[in-house]
C-alpha positions in Angstrom: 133.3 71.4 52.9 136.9 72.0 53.4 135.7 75.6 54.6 133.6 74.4 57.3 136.4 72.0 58.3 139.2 74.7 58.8 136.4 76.6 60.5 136.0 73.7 63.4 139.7 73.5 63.5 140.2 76.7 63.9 137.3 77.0 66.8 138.9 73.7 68.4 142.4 75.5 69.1 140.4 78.3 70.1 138.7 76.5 72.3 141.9 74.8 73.5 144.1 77.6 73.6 141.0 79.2 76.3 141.1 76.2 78.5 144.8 76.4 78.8 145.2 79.5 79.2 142.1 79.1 82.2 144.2 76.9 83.8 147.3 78.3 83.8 145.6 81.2 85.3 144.3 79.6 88.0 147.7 78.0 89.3 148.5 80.1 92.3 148.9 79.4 96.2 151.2 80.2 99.1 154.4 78.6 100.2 154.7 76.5 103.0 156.4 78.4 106.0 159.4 77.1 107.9 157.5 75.0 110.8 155.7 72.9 107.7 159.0 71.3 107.5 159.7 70.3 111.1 162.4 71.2 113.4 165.0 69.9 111.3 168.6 71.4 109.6 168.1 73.4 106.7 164.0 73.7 107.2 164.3 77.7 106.7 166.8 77.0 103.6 164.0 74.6 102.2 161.2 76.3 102.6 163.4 79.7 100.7 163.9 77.3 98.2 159.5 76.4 97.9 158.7 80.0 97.8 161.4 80.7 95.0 160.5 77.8 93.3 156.3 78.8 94.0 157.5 82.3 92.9 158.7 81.2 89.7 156.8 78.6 88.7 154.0 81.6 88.5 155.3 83.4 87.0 155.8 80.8 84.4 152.2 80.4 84.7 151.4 83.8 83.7 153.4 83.9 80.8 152.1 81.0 79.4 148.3 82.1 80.3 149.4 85.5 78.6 150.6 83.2 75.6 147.7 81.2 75.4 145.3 84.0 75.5 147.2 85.8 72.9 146.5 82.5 70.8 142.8 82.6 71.4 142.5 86.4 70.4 144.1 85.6 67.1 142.5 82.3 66.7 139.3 84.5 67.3 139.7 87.4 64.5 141.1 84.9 62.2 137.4 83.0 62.6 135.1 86.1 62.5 137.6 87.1 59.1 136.6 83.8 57.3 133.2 84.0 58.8 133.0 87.3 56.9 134.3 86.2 54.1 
């Protein structure tokens, strides 16, 4: 019994870790341009500062998505080396 129980855990993160990691793969989009802020001072420093911010907040993403599927692999061949067991 306590077998089968680790094995669910372990195919819960699994499944967990794979969402996540989806999700953080599908965070992406474009900056807003200078005229999406108006014709006011400082629009072109604000919208610099989005697309840095955009910028890394992806790349962010993609570490963590990297992370996360990292997880999942192991996760994975931990399962399929119990399952063999």
């Amino acid at each position: 019994m306590a077998l089968r129980f680790r094995r669910e855990a372990l195919g819960s993160c699994a499944t967990v870790a794979k969402s996540a990691s989806d999700a953080f793969a599908g965070l992406s989009g474009l900056a807003p341009g200078k005229a999406a802020f108006g014709d006011v001072p400082g629009s072109q420093a604000m919208a610099t500062a989005v697309s840095d911010l955009l910028r890394m907040s992806g790349t962010a993403a993609e570490i963590l998505g990297s992370r996360l599927s990292a997880v999942d692999r192991t996760l994975d061949a931990v399962e399929q080396t119990v399952n063999r067991s």
